[in-house]
C-alpha positions in Angstrom: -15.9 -6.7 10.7 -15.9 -8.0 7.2 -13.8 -6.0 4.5 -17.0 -4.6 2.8 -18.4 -3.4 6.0 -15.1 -2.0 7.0 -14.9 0.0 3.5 -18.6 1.2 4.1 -17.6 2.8 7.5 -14.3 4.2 6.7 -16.5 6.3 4.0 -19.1 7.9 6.6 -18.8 11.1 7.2 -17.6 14.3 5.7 -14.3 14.2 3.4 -12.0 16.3 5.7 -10.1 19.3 3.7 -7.4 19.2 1.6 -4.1 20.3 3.6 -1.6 22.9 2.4 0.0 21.8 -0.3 3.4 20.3 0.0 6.9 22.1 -1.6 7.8 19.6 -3.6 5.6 16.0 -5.3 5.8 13.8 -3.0 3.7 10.1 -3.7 0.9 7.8 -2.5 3.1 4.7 -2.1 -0.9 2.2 -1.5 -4.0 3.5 -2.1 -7.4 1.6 -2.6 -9.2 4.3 -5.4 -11.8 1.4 -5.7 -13.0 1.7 -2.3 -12.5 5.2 -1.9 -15.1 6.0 -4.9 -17.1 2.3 -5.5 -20.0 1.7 -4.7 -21.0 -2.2 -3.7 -24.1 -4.1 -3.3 -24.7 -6.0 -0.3 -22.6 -9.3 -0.3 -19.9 -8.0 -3.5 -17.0 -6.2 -2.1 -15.7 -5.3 -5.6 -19.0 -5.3 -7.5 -19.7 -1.4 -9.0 -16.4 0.5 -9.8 -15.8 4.5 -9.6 -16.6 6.2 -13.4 -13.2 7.4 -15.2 -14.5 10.9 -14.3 -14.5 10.5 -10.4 -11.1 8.3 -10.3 -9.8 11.0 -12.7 -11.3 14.3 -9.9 -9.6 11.9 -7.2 -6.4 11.7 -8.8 -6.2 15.6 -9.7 -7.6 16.5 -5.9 -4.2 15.1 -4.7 -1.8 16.0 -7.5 -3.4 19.9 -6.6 -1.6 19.3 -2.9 1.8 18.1 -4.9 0.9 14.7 -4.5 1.3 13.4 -8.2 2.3 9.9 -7.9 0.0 6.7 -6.7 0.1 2.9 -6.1 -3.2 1.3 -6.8 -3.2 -1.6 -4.9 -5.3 -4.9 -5.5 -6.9 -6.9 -3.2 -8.6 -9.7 -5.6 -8.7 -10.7 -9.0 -11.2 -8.2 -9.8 -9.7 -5.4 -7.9 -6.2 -6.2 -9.6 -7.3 -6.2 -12.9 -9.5 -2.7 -12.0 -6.0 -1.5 -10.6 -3.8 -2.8 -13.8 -6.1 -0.9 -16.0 -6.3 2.4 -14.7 -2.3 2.2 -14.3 -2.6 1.5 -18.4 -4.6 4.7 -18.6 -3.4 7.2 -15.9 0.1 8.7 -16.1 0.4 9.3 -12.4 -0.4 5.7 -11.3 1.3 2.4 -11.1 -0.5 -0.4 -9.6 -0.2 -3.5 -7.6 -1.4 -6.7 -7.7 -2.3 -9.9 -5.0 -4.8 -11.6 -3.3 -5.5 -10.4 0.2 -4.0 -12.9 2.5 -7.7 -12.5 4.2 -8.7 -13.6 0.5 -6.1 -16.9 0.8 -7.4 -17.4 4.5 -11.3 -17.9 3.2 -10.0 -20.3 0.4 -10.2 -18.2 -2.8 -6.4 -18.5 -3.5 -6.6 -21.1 -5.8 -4.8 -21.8 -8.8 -6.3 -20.1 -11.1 -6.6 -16.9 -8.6 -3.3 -17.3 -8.9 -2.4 -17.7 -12.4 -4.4 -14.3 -13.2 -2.5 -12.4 -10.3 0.5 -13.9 -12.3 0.0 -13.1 -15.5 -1.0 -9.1 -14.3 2.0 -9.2 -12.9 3.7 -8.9 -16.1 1.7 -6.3 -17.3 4.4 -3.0 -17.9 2.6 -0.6 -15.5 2.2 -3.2 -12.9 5.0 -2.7 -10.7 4.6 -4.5 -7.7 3.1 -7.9 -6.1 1.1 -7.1 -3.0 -0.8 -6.5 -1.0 0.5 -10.1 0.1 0.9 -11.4 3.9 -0.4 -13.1 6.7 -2.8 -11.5 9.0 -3.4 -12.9 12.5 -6.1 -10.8 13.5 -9.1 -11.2 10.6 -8.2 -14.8 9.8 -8.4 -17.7 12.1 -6.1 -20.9 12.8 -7.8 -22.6 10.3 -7.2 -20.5 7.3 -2.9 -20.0 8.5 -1.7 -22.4 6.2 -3.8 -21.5 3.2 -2.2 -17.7 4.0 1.1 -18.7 4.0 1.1 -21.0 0.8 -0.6 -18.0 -0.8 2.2 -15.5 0.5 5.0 -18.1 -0.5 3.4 -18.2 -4.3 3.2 -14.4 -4.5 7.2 -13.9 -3.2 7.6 -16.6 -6.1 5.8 -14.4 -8.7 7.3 -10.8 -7.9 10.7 -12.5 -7.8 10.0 -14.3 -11.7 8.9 -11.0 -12.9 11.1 -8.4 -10.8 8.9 -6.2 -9.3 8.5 -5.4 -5.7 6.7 -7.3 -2.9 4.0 -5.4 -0.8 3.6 -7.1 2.6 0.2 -6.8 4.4 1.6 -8.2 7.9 -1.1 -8.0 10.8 -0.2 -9.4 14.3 2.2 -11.8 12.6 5.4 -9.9 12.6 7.9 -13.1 13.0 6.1 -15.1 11.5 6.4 -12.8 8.3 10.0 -12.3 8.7 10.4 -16.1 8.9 8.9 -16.8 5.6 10.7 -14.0 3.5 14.7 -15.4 5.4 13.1 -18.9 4.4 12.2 -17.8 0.4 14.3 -15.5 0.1 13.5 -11.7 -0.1 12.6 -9.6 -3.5 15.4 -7.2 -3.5 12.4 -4.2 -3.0 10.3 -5.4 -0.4 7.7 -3.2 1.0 6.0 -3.6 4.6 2.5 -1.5 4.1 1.6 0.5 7.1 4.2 -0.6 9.3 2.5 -1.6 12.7 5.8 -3.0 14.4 7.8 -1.4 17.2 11.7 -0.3 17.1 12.7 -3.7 17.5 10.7 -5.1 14.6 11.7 -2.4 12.4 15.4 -2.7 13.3 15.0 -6.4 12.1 13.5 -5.2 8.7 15.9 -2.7 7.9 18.9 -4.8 8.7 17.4 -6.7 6.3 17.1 -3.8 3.6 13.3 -3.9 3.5 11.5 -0.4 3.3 8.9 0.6 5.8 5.8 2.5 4.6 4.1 4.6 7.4 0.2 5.2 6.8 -1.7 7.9 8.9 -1.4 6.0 12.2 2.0 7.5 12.6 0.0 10.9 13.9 -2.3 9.1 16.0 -1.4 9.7 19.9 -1.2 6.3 21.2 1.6 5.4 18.3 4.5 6.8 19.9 5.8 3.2 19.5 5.7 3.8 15.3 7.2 7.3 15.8 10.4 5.6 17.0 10.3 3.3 14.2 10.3 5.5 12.0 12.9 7.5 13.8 15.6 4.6 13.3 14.8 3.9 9.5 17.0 5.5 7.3 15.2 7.9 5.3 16.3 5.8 2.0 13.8 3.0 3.2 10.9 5.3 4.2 7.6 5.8 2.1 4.6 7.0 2.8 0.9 6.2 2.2 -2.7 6.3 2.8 -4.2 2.7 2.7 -7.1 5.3 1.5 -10.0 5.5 2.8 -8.9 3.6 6.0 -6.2 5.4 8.7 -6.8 9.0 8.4 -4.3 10.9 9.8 -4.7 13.1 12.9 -6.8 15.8 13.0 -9.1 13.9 10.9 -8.9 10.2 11.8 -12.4 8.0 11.5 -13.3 10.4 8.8 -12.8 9.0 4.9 -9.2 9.0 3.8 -7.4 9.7 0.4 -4.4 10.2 -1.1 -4.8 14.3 -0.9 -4.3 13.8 2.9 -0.7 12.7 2.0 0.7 15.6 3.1 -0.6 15.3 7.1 1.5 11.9 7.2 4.6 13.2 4.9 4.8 16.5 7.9 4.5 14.1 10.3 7.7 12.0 9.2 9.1 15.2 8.7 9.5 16.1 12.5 9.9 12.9 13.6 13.1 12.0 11.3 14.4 16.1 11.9 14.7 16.4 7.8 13.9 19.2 6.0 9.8 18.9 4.3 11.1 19.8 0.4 14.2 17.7 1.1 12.0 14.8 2.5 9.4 14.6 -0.2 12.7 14.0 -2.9 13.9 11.5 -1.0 10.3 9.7 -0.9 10.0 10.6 -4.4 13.5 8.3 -5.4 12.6 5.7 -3.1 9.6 5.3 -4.6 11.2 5.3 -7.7 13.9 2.8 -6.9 11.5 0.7 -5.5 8.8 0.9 -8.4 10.5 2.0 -11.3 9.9 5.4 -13.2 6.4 6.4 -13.5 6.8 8.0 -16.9 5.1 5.9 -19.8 8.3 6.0 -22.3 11.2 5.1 -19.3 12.1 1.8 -18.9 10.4 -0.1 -16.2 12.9 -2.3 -14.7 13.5 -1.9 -11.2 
């Protein structure tokens, strides 16, 4: 399935509810508000974007359930620039900036693809470079090496302009881990929905990366990311949605967003035994560390 069909069907159906809210703000650590709201003709993945208005209703929906901090993440050019500019006019969002490694597997990490992610990069509110990676599953053989060059430029470019790096890793979990000991890690590296087992994540934290859990940490046949997230120290835990795709349990297959935080958030809760108010702080600095201070006047160096 092609990304654009994939963002058509993870908006069918009816928006579940907003949960309870949670005691204290906890955070959206990767969210896609351009697919959650736009609307695309045939054939343009990023071609009509959300008015201020519905970003702004978004935004407020899950800051009313205590979730008042997001990551906008890009995908594209077009999508990173969207996400760079509503960070420059929203308070409560910082954004992120890459080239799908799906985008460097068709070709379209070129030179100047890059130079624009690079020059976003040092925009103030833009806080991280991602989501970067290789992915096994969507991109053929053919289209590894083009991946990989483009995940090796964008290490390069978060480590010139100290921000973080937000890995998109699908079915390439060595492979991942062999390029960022070969490079050399950003000291905040981020793995977006984790997908490995206790193994892999043993091998990530030893390395000090911090593993984001999306909504497939509720599912019932994920008792494999349960355990990971079991064994990460609760200093290297984030959460997310990847909004609208991975809807946590009871709602999954129905549109996602960053108000359905708080499903994933009391899911980490049990699973790591610490207290809900005590484990949305914790998220909270992480996040923090990781991305810097999402007040406009504080200095952004992370």
């Amino acid at each position: 399935m092609s990304r654009s069909a994939s963002s058509r069907a993870n908006r069918r159906g009816e928006p579940p509810p907003s949960p309870e809210p949670l005691p204290a703000p906890a955070l959206d650590s990767h969210t896609h508000l351009d697919i959650v709201l736009g609307e695309r003709p045939a054939g343009d993945e990023h071609g009509e974007w959300a008015p201020d208005d519905a970003v702004d209703a978004e935004i407020a929906a899950a800051a009313a359930v205590n979730v008042t901090r997001l990551v906008q993440v890009g995908v594209d050019v077009a999508s990173s620039r969207w996400s760079a500019a509503l960070a420059a006019r929203h308070p409560g969002v910082l954004a992120a900036v890459a080239l799908h490694p799906n985008e460097a597997g068709a070709g379209r990490a070129d030179d100047a693809a890059l130079a624009e992610i690079d020059r976003l990069a040092a925009l103030p509110r833009v806080r991280a470079v991602g989501e970067t990676g290789l992915d096994r599953y969507r991109t053929g053989a053919e289209g590894w090496a083009a991946q990989e060059a483009s995940f090796r430029a964008h290490i390069d470019i978060a480590k010139r302009h100290g921000v973080a790096l937000v890995i998109h890793d699908r079915d390439a979990h060595e492979e991942i881990l062999r390029v960022l000991d070969d490079e050399g890690a950003p000291e905040h590296t981020v793995f977006h929905c984790f997908s490995g087992d206790p193994q892999f994540a043993r091998a990530c934290v030893e390395r000090g990366h911090v593993l984001s859990f999306a909504g497939t940490v509720t599912f019932g046949n994920a008792g494999y990311l349960r355990e990971a997230a079991a064994l990460t120290p609760v200093d290297q835990l984030l959460v997310e949605t990847d909004a609208p795709f991975l809807t946590p349990m009871p709602y999954r297959g129905r549109p996602n967003a960053s108000r359905l935080v708080p499903h994933t958030v009391r899911a980490l809760a049990e699973v790591t035994g610490t207290d809900l108010a005590e484990l949305c702080d914790r998220l909270t600095a992480t996040a923090e560390r990781v991305f810097g201070p999402w007040e406009r006047d504080a200095p952004s160096g992370t």
